[in-house]
OpenMM code with the backbone's topology and positions (N, CA, C; nanometers):
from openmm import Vec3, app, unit

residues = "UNK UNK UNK UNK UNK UNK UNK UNK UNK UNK UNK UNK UNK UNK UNK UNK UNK UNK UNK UNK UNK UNK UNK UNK UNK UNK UNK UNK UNK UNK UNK UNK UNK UNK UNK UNK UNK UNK UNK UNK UNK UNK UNK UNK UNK UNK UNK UNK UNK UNK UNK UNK UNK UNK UNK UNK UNK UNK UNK UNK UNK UNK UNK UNK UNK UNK UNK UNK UNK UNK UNK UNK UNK UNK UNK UNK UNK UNK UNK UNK UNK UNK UNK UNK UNK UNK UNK UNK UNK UNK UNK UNK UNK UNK UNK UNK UNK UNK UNK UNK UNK UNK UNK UNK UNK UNK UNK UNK UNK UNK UNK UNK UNK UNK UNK UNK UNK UNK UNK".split()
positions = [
    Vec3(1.7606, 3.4228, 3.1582),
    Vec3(1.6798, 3.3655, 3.0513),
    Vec3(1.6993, 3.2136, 3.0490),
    Vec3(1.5771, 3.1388, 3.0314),
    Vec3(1.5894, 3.0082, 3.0577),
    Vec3(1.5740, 2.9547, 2.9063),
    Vec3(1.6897, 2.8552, 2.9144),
    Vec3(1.6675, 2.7873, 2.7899),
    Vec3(1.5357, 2.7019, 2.7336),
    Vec3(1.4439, 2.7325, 2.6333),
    Vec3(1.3261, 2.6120, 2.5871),
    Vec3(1.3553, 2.5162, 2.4630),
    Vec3(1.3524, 2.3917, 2.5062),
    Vec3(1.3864, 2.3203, 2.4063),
    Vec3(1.2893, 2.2419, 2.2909),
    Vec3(1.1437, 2.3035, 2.3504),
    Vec3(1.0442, 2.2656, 2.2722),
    Vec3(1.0173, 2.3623, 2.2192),
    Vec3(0.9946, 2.3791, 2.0638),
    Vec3(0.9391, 2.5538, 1.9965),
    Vec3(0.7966, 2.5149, 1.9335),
    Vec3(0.7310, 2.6423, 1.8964),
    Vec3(0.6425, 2.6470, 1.8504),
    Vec3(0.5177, 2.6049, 1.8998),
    Vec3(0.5572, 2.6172, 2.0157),
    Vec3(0.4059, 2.5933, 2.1671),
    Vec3(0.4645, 2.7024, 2.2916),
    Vec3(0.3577, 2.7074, 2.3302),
    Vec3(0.3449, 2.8156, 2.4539),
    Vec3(0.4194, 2.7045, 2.5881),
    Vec3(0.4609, 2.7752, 2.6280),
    Vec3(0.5340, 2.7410, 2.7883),
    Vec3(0.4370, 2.7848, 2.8661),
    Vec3(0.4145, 2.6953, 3.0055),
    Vec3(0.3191, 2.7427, 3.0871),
    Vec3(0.1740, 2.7675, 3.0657),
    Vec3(0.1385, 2.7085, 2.9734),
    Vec3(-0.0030, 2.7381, 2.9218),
    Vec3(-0.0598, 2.5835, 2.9257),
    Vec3(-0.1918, 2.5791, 2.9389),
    Vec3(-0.2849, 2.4787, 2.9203),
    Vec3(-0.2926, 2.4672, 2.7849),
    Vec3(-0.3071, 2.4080, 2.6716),
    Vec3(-0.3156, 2.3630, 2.5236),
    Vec3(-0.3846, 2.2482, 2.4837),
    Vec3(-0.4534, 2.2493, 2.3776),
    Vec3(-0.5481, 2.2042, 2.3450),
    Vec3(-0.4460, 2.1371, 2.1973),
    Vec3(-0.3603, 2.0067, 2.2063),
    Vec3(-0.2841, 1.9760, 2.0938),
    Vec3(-0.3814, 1.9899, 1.9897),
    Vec3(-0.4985, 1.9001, 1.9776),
    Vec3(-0.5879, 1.9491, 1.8286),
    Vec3(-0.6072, 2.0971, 1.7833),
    Vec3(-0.5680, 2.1913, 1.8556),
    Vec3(-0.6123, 2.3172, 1.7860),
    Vec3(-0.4558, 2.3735, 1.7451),
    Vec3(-0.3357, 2.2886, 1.7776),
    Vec3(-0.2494, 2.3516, 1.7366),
    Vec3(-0.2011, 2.3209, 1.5739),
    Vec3(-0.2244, 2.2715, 1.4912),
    Vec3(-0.2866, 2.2114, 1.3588),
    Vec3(-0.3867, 2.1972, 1.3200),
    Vec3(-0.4700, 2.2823, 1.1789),
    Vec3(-0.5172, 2.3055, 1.1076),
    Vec3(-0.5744, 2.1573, 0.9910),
    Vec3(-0.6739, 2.1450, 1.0015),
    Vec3(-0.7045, 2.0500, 0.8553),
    Vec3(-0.7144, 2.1638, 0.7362),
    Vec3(-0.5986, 2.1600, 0.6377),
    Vec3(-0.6072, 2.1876, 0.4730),
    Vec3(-0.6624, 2.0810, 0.3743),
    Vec3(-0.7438, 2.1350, 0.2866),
    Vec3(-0.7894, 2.0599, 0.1940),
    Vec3(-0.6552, 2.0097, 0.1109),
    Vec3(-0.6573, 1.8810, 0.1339),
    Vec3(-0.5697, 1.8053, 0.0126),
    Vec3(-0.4320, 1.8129, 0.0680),
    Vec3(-0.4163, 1.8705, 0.1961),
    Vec3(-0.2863, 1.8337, 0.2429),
    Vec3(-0.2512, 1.7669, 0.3542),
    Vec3(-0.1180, 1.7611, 0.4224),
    Vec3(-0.0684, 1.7433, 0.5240),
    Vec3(-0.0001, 1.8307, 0.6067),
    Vec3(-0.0708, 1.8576, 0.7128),
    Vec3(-0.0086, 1.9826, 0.7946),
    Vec3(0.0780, 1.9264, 0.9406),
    Vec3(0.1953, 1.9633, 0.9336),
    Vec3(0.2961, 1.9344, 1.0289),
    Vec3(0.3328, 2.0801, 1.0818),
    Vec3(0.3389, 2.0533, 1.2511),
    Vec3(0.4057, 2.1587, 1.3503),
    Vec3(0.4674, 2.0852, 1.4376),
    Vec3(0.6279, 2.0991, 1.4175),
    Vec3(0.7802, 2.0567, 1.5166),
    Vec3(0.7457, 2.1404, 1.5890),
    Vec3(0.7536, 2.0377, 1.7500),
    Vec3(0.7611, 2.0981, 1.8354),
    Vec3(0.9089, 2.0582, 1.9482),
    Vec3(0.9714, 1.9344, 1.8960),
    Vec3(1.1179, 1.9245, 1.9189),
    Vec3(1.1570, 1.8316, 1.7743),
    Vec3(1.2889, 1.8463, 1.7717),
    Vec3(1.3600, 1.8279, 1.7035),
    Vec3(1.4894, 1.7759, 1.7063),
    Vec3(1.5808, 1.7089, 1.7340),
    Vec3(1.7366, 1.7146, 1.7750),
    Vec3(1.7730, 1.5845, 1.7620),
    Vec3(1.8939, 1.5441, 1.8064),
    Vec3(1.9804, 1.3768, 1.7865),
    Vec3(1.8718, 1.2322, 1.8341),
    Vec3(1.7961, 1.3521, 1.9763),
    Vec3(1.7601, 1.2087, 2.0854),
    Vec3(1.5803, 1.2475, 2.0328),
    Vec3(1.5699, 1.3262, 2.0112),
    Vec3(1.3976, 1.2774, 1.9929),
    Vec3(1.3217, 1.3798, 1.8974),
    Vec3(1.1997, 1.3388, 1.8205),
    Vec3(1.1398, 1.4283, 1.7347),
    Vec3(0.9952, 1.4417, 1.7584),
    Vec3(0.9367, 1.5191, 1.8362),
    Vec3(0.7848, 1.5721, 1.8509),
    Vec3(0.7229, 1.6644, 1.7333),
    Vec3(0.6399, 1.5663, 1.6629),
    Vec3(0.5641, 1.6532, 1.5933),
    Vec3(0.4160, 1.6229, 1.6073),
    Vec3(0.3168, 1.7205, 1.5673),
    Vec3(0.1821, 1.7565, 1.5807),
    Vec3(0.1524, 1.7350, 1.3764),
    Vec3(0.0253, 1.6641, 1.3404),
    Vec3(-0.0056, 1.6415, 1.2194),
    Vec3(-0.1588, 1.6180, 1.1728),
    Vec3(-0.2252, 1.7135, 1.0710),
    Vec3(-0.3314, 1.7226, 1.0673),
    Vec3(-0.3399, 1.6587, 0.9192),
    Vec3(-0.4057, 1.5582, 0.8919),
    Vec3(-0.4165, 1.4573, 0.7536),
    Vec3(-0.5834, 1.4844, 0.6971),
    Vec3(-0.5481, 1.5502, 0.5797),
    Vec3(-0.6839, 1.5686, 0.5260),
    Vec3(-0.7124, 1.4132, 0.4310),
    Vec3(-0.8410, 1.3418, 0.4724),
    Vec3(-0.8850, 1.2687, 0.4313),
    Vec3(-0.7979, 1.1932, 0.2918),
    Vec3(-0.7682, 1.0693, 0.2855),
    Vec3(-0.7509, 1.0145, 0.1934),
    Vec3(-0.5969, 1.0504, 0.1703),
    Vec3(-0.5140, 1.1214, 0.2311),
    Vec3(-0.3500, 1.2053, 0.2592),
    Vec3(-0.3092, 1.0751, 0.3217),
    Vec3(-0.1325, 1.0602, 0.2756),
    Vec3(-0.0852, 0.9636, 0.3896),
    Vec3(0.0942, 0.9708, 0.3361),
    Vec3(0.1599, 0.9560, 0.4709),
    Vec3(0.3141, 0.9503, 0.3985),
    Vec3(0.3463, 0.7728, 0.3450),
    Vec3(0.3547, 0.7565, 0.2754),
    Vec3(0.4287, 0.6507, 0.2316),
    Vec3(0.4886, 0.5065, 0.2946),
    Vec3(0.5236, 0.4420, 0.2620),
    Vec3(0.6271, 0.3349, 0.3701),
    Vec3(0.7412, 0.3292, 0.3867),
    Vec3(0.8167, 0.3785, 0.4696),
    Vec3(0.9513, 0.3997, 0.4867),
    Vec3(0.9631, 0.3530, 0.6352),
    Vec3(1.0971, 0.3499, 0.6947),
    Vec3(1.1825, 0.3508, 0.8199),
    Vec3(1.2077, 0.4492, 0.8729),
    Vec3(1.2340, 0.4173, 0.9589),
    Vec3(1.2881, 0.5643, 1.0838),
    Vec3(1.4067, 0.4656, 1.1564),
    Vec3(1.5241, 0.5651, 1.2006),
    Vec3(1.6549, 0.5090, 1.2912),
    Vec3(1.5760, 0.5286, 1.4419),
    Vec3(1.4217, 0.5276, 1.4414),
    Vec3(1.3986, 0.5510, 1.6389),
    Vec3(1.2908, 0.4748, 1.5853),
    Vec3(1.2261, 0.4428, 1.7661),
    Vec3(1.1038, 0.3992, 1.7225),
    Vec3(0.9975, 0.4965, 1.7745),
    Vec3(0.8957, 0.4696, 1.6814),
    Vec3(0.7924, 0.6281, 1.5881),
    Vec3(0.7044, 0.5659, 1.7503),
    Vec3(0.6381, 0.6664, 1.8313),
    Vec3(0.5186, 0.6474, 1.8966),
    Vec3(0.4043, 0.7219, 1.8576),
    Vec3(0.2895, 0.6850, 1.7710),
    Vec3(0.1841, 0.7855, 1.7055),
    Vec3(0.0395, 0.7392, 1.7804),
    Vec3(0.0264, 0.8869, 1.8405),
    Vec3(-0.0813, 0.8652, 1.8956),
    Vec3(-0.1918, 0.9613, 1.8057),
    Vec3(-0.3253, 0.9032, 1.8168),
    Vec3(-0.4269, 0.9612, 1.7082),
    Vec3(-0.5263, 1.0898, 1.8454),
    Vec3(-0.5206, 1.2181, 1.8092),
    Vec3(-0.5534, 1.3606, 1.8986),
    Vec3(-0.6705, 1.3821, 1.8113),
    Vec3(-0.7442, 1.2886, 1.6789),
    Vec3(-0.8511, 1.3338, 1.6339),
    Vec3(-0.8821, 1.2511, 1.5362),
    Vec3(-0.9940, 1.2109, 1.4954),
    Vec3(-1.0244, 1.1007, 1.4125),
    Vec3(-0.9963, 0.9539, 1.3613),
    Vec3(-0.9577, 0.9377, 1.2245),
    Vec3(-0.9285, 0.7999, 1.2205),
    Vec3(-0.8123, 0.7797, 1.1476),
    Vec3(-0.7415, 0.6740, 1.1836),
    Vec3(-0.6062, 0.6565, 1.1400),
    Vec3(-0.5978, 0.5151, 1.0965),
    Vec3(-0.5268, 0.4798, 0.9150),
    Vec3(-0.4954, 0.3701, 0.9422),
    Vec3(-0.3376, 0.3517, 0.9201),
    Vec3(-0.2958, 0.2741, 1.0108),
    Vec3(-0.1213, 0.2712, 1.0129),
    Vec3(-0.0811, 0.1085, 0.9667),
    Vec3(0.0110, 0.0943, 0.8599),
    Vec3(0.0871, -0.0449, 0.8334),
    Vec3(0.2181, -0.0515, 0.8734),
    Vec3(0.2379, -0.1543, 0.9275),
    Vec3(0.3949, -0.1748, 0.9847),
    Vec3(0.3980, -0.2935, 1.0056),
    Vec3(0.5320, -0.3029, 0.9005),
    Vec3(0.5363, -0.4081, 0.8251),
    Vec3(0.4596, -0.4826, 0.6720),
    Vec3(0.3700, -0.6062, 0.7008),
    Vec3(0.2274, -0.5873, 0.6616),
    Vec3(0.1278, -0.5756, 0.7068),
    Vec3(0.1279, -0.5956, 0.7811),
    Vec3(0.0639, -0.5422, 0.8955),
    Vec3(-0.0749, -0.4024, 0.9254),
    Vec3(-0.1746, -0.4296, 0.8700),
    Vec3(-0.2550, -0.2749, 0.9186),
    Vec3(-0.3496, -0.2581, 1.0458),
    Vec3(-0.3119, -0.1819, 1.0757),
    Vec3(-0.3989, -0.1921, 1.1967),
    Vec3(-0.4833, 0.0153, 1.1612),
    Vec3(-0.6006, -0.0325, 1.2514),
    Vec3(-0.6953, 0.0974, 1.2587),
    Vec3(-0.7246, 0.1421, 1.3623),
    Vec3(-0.6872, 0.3054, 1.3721),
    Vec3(-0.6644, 0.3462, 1.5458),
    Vec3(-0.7843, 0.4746, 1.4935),
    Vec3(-0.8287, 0.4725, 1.6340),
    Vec3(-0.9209, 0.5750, 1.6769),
    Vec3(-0.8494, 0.7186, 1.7519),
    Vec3(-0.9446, 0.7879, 1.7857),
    Vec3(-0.9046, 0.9375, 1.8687),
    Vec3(-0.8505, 0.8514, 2.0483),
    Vec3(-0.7548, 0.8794, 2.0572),
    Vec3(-0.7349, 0.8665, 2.2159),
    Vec3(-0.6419, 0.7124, 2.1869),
    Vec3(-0.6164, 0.6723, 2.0886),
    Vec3(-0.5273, 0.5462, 2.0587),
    Vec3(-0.3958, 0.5390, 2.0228),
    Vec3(-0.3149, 0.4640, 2.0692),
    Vec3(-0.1652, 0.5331, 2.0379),
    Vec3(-0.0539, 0.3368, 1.9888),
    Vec3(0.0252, 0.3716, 1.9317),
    Vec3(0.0983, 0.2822, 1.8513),
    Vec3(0.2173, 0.3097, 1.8561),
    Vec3(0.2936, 0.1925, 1.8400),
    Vec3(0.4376, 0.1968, 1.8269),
    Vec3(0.4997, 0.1463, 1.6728),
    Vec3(0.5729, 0.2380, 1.6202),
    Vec3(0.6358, 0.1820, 1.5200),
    Vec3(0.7564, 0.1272, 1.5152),
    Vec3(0.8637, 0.0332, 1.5286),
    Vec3(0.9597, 0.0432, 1.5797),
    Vec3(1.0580, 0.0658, 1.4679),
    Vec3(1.2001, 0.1087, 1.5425),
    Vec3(1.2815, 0.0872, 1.4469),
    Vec3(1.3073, 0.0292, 1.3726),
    Vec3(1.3547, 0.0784, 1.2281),
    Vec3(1.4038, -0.0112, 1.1082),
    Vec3(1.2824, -0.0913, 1.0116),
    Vec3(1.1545, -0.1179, 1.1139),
    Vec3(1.0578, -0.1354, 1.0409),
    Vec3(0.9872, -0.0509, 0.9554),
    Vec3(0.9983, -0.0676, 0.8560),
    Vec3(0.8824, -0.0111, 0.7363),
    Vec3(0.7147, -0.0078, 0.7640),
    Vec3(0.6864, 0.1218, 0.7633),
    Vec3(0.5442, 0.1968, 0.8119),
    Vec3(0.5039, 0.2569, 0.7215),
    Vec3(0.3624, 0.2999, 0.7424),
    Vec3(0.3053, 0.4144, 0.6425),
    Vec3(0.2041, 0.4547, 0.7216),
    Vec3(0.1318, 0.5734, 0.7045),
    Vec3(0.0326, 0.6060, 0.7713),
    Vec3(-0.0658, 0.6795, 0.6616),
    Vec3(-0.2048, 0.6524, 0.6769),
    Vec3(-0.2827, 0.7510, 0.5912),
    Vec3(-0.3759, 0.7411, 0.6629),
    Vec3(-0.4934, 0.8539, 0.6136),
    Vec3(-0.5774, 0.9013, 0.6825),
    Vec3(-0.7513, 0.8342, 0.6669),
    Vec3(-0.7445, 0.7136, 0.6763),
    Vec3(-0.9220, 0.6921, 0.6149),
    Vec3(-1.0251, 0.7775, 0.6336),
    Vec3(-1.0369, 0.8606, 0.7534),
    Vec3(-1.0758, 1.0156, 0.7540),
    Vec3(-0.9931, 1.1069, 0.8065),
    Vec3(-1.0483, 1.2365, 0.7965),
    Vec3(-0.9778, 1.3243, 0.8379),
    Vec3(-0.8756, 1.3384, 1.0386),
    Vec3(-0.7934, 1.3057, 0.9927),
    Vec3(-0.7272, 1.2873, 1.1147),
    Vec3(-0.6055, 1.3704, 1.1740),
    Vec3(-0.5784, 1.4042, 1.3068),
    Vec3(-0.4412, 1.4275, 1.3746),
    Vec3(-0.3692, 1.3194, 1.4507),
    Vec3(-0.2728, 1.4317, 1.4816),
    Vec3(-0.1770, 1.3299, 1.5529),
    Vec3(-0.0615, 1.3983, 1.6090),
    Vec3(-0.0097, 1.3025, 1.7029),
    Vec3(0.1086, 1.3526, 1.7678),
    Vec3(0.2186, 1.2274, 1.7040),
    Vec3(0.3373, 1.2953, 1.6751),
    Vec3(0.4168, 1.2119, 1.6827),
    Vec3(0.5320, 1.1985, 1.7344),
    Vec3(0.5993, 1.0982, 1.8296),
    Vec3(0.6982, 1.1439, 1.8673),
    Vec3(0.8132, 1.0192, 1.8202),
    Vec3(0.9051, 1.0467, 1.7783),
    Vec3(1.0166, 0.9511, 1.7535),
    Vec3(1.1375, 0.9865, 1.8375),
    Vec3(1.1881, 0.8710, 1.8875),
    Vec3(1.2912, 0.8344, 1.9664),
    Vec3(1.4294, 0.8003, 1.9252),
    Vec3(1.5318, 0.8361, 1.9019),
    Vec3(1.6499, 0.8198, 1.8465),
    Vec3(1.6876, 0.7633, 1.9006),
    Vec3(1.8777, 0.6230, 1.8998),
    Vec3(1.9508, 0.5567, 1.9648),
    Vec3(2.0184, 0.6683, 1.9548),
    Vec3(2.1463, 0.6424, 2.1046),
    Vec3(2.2447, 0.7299, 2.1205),
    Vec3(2.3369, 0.6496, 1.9928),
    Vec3(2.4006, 0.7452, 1.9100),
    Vec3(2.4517, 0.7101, 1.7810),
    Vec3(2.5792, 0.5946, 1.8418),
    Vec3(2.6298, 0.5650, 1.9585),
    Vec3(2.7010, 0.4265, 1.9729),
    Vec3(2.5922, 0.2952, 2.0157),
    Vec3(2.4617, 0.3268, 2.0083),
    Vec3(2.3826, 0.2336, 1.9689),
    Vec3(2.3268, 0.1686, 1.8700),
    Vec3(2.3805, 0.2872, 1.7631),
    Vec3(2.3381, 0.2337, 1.6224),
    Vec3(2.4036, 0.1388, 1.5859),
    Vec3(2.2789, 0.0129, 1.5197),
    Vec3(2.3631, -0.0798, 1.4599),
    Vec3(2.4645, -0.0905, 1.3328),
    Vec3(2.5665, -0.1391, 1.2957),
    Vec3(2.6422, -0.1418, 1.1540),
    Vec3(2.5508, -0.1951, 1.1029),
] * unit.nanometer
topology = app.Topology()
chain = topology.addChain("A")
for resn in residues:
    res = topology.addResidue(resn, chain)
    for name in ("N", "CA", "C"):
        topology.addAtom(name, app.Element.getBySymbol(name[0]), res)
C-alpha cells in the first residue's frame, strides 16, 4: 500500500479542479487537498460578494483564479484577476480576497522550514 499525501481527490485520474467545488448561495466553499508543516493546497468556490478578510499567512499564499473574477488586496494594494490568472501573496503581508463575482480558486501556501522562521 502506497502512501497518498494529497486527500480528497482521486489519484490517477484526469480532474476537472472547477468541478471539485460547488458554488453555495451566500457562502464559501473550501476542499483541502494537502495540508501539513511545508505546504497547504486548497480548492475554493466564493459566492458573489463572499471574501475572507485581511490577515497574514507564515508562507507565501500562491492563488490562482480556476473560474471567474477575483479581487485580491495585499497590502494596499488591489489588484483584479481573471479565470487562468494567478498571484502571489507573500509572507507576513496582509491580504484579503473577495469575490466581485462568483469565483474559484486554487490555493496553495508554502511554509518556511520552522529554522527559517523569523524571531
Amino acid at each position: 500500500m502506497s502512501i497518498q499525501y494529497l486527500k480528497n481527490i482521486e489519484p490517477e485520474q484526469a480532474l476537472e479542479l472547477t468541478k471539485l467545488v460547488e458554488y453555495q448561495q451566500g457562502q464559501i466553499v473550501s476542499r483541502t487537498l494537502a495540508q501539513n508543516k511545508a505546504v497547504s493546497i486548497t480548492l475554493f468556490a466564493f459566492d458573489k460578494e463572499e471574501e475572507i478578510s485581511t490577515h497574514a499567512s507564515d508562507g507565501d499564499a500562491m492563488l490562482t483564479v480556476l473560474d471567474g473574477n477575483a479581487r485580491i488586496t495585499i497590502g494596499e494594494k488591489v489588484h483584479s484577476l481573471t479565470q487562468g490568472q494567478t498571484i502571489v501573496m507573500p509572507a507576513q503581508i496582509p491580504h484579503a480576497v473577495a469575490a466581485a463575482d462568483r469565483f474559484k480558486m486554487m490555493l496553495t501556501v508554502v511554509f518556511p522550514k520552522p529554522a527559517e522562521k523569523e524571531s
